[in-house]
C-alpha positions in Angstrom: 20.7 52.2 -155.2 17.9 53.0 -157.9 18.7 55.1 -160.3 16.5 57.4 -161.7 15.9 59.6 -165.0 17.6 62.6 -162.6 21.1 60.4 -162.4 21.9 61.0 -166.3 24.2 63.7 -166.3 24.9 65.6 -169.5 27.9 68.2 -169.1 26.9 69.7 -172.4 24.6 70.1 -175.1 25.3 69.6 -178.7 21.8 69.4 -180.0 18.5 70.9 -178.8 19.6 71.9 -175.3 19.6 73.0 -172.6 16.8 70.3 -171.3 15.6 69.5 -167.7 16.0 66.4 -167.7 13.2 66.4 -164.6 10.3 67.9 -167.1 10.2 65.2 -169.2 8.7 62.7 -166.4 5.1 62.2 -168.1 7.3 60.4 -171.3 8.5 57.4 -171.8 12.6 58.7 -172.3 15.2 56.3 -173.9 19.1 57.4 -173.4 21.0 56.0 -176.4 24.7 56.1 -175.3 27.2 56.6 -177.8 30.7 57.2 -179.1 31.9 59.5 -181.9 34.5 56.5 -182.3 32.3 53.7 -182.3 31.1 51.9 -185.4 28.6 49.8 -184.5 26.9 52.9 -183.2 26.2 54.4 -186.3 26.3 51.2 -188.3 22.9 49.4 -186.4 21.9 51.5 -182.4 21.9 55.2 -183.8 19.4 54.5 -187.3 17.7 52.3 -184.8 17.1 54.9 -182.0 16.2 56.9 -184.7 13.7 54.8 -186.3 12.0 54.2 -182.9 11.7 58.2 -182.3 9.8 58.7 -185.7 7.6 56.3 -184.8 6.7 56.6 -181.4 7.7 60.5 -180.5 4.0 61.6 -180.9 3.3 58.8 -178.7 5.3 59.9 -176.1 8.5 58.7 -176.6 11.7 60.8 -175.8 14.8 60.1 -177.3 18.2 61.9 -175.9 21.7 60.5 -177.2 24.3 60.7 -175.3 28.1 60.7 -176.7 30.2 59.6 -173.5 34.1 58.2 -173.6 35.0 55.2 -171.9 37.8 54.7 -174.4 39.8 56.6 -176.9 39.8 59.9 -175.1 41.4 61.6 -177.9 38.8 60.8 -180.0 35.6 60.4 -178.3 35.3 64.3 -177.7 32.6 67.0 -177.3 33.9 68.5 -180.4 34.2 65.5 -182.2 30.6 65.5 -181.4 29.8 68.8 -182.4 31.3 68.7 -185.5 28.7 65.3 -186.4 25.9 67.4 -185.4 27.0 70.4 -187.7 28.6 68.8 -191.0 28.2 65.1 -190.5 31.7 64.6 -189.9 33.1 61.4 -188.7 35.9 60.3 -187.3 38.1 57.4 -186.4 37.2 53.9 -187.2 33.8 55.0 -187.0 34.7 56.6 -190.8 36.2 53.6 -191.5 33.9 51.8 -191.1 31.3 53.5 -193.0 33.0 54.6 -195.5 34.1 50.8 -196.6 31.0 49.9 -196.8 29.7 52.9 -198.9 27.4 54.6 -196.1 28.6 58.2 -196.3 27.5 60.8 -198.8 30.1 61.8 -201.8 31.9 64.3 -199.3 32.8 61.4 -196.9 29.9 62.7 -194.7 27.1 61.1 -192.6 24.2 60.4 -195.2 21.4 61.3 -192.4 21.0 63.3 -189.5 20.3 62.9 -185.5 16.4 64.3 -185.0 16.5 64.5 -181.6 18.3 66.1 -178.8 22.1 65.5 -178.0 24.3 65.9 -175.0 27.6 65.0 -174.2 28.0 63.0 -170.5 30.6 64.6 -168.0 34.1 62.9 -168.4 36.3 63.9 -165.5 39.9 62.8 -164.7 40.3 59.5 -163.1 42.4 59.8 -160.0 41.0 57.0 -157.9 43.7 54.4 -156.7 43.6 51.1 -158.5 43.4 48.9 -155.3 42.2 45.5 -155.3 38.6 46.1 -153.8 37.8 48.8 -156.9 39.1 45.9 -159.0 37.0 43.4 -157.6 34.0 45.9 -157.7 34.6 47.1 -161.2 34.4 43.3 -162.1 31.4 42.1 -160.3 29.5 45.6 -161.5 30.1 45.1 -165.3 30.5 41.4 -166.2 27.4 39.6 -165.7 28.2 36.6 -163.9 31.1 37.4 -162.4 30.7 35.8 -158.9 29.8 32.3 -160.8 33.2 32.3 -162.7 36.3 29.5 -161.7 38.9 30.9 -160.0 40.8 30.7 -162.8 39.0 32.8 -164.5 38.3 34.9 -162.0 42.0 35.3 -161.7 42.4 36.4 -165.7 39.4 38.8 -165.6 40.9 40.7 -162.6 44.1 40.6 -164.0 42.7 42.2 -167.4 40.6 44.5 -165.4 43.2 45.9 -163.3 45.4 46.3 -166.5 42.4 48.5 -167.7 41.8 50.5 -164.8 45.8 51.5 -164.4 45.8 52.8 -168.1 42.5 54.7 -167.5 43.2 58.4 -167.0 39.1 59.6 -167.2 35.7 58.1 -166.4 32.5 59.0 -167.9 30.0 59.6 -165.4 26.4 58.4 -166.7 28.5 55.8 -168.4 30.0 54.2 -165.0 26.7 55.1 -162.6 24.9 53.1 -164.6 27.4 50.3 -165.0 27.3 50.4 -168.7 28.9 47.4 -170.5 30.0 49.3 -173.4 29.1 51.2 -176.8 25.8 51.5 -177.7 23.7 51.3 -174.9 20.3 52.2 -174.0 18.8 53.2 -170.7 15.3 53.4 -170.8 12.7 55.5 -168.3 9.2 54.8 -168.1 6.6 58.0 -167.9 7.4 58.1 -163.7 11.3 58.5 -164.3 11.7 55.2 -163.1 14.7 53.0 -165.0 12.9 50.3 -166.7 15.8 49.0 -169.0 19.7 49.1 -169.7 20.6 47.2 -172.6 24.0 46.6 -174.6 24.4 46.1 -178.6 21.7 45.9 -180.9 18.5 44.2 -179.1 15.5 43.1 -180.7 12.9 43.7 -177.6 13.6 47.0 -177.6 10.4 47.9 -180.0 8.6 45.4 -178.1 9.3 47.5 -174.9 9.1 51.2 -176.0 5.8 50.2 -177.5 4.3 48.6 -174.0 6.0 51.9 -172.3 4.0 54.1 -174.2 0.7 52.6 -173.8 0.9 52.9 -170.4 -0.5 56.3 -169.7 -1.9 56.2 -165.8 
């Protein structure tokens, strides 16, 4: 299936929304993918996807985060998200985090703030059955390399996947179409819509690509 710039689904906005996500074909559009509850987030991806939009925005260059939940349901909430958006509050061990290493304001806040738009991705209950083909397919769609693995290992990884799918009560939509590894991700559209990257973690090409995305006008 190819996935397109109209397959991110955002069930809310918490920033600079409502957008048609359809009437930005014409940019280049870059999906960082976020949790409230995630450190590394706002520790490296979130400054980064930040840094990119100031320099390349005029350019053409659309950046959208997206908060989902694959984890920590509790925490990883559209008002968690709101409340960054209004005060700069943080949460979790993503306060943690930041605070121990002196990167929140005097009032335990975020020291900066998100420039561009922000939408929350549809989480919905998870009632499929946990059978051994979802297992199986949940494998082979998020670990690279699955197919390649020993048995043995094959063996532990389904046994740790199905573990993980049984104590899942919700699924983030963008977040599993997409077959997102984890927290932070970016998905990346060129100026036709058309998905041109998903990376996980901090990656040092991204630049690289955004700036070779927005050169190409025709």
């Amino acid at each position: 299936m190819t996935l397109l710039l109209s397959d991110i689904t955002v069930d809310a906005w918490a920033q600079s929304g409502p957008i048609s996500l359809n009437e930005l074909i014409g940019s280049v559009v870059m999906i960082e993918v976020f949790q409230v509850n995630c450190p590394g987030c706002f520790m490296y991806s979130l400054p980064k996807a930040v840094e990119l939009y100031e320099k390349y925005h005029e350019h053409g260059l659309v950046v959208i985060g997206l908060a989902t939940a694959f984890e920590d349901y509790d925490k990883n909430t559209f008002e968690n998200l709101q409340k960054l958006i209004v005060n700069g509050e943080v949460i979790g061990e993503t306060y943690k985090a930041l605070n121990r290493y002196d990167k929140l304001t005097k009032d335990r806040k975020l020291s900066w703030r998100i420039p561009f738009p922000v939408g929350m991705d549809r989480v919905v209950a998870d009632i499929e059955p946990v059978t051994d083909e979802r297992v199986l397919q949940y494998a082979q769609n998020f670990l690279n390399g699955f197919d390649n693995f020993d048995e043995g290992k094959k063996h532990a990884v389904l046994q740790q996947v199905k573990h993980y799918l049984e104590q899942k009560t919700k699924k983030a939509e963008t977040f599993e179409k997409f077959g997102l590894q984890g927290t932070p991700s970016s998905i990346t559209f060129d100026r036709k819509g058309q998905l041109r990257d998903i990376s996980f973690g901090q990656v040092d090409y991204k630049q690289a690509m955004i700036e070779e995305l927005v050169a190409d006008v025709h």
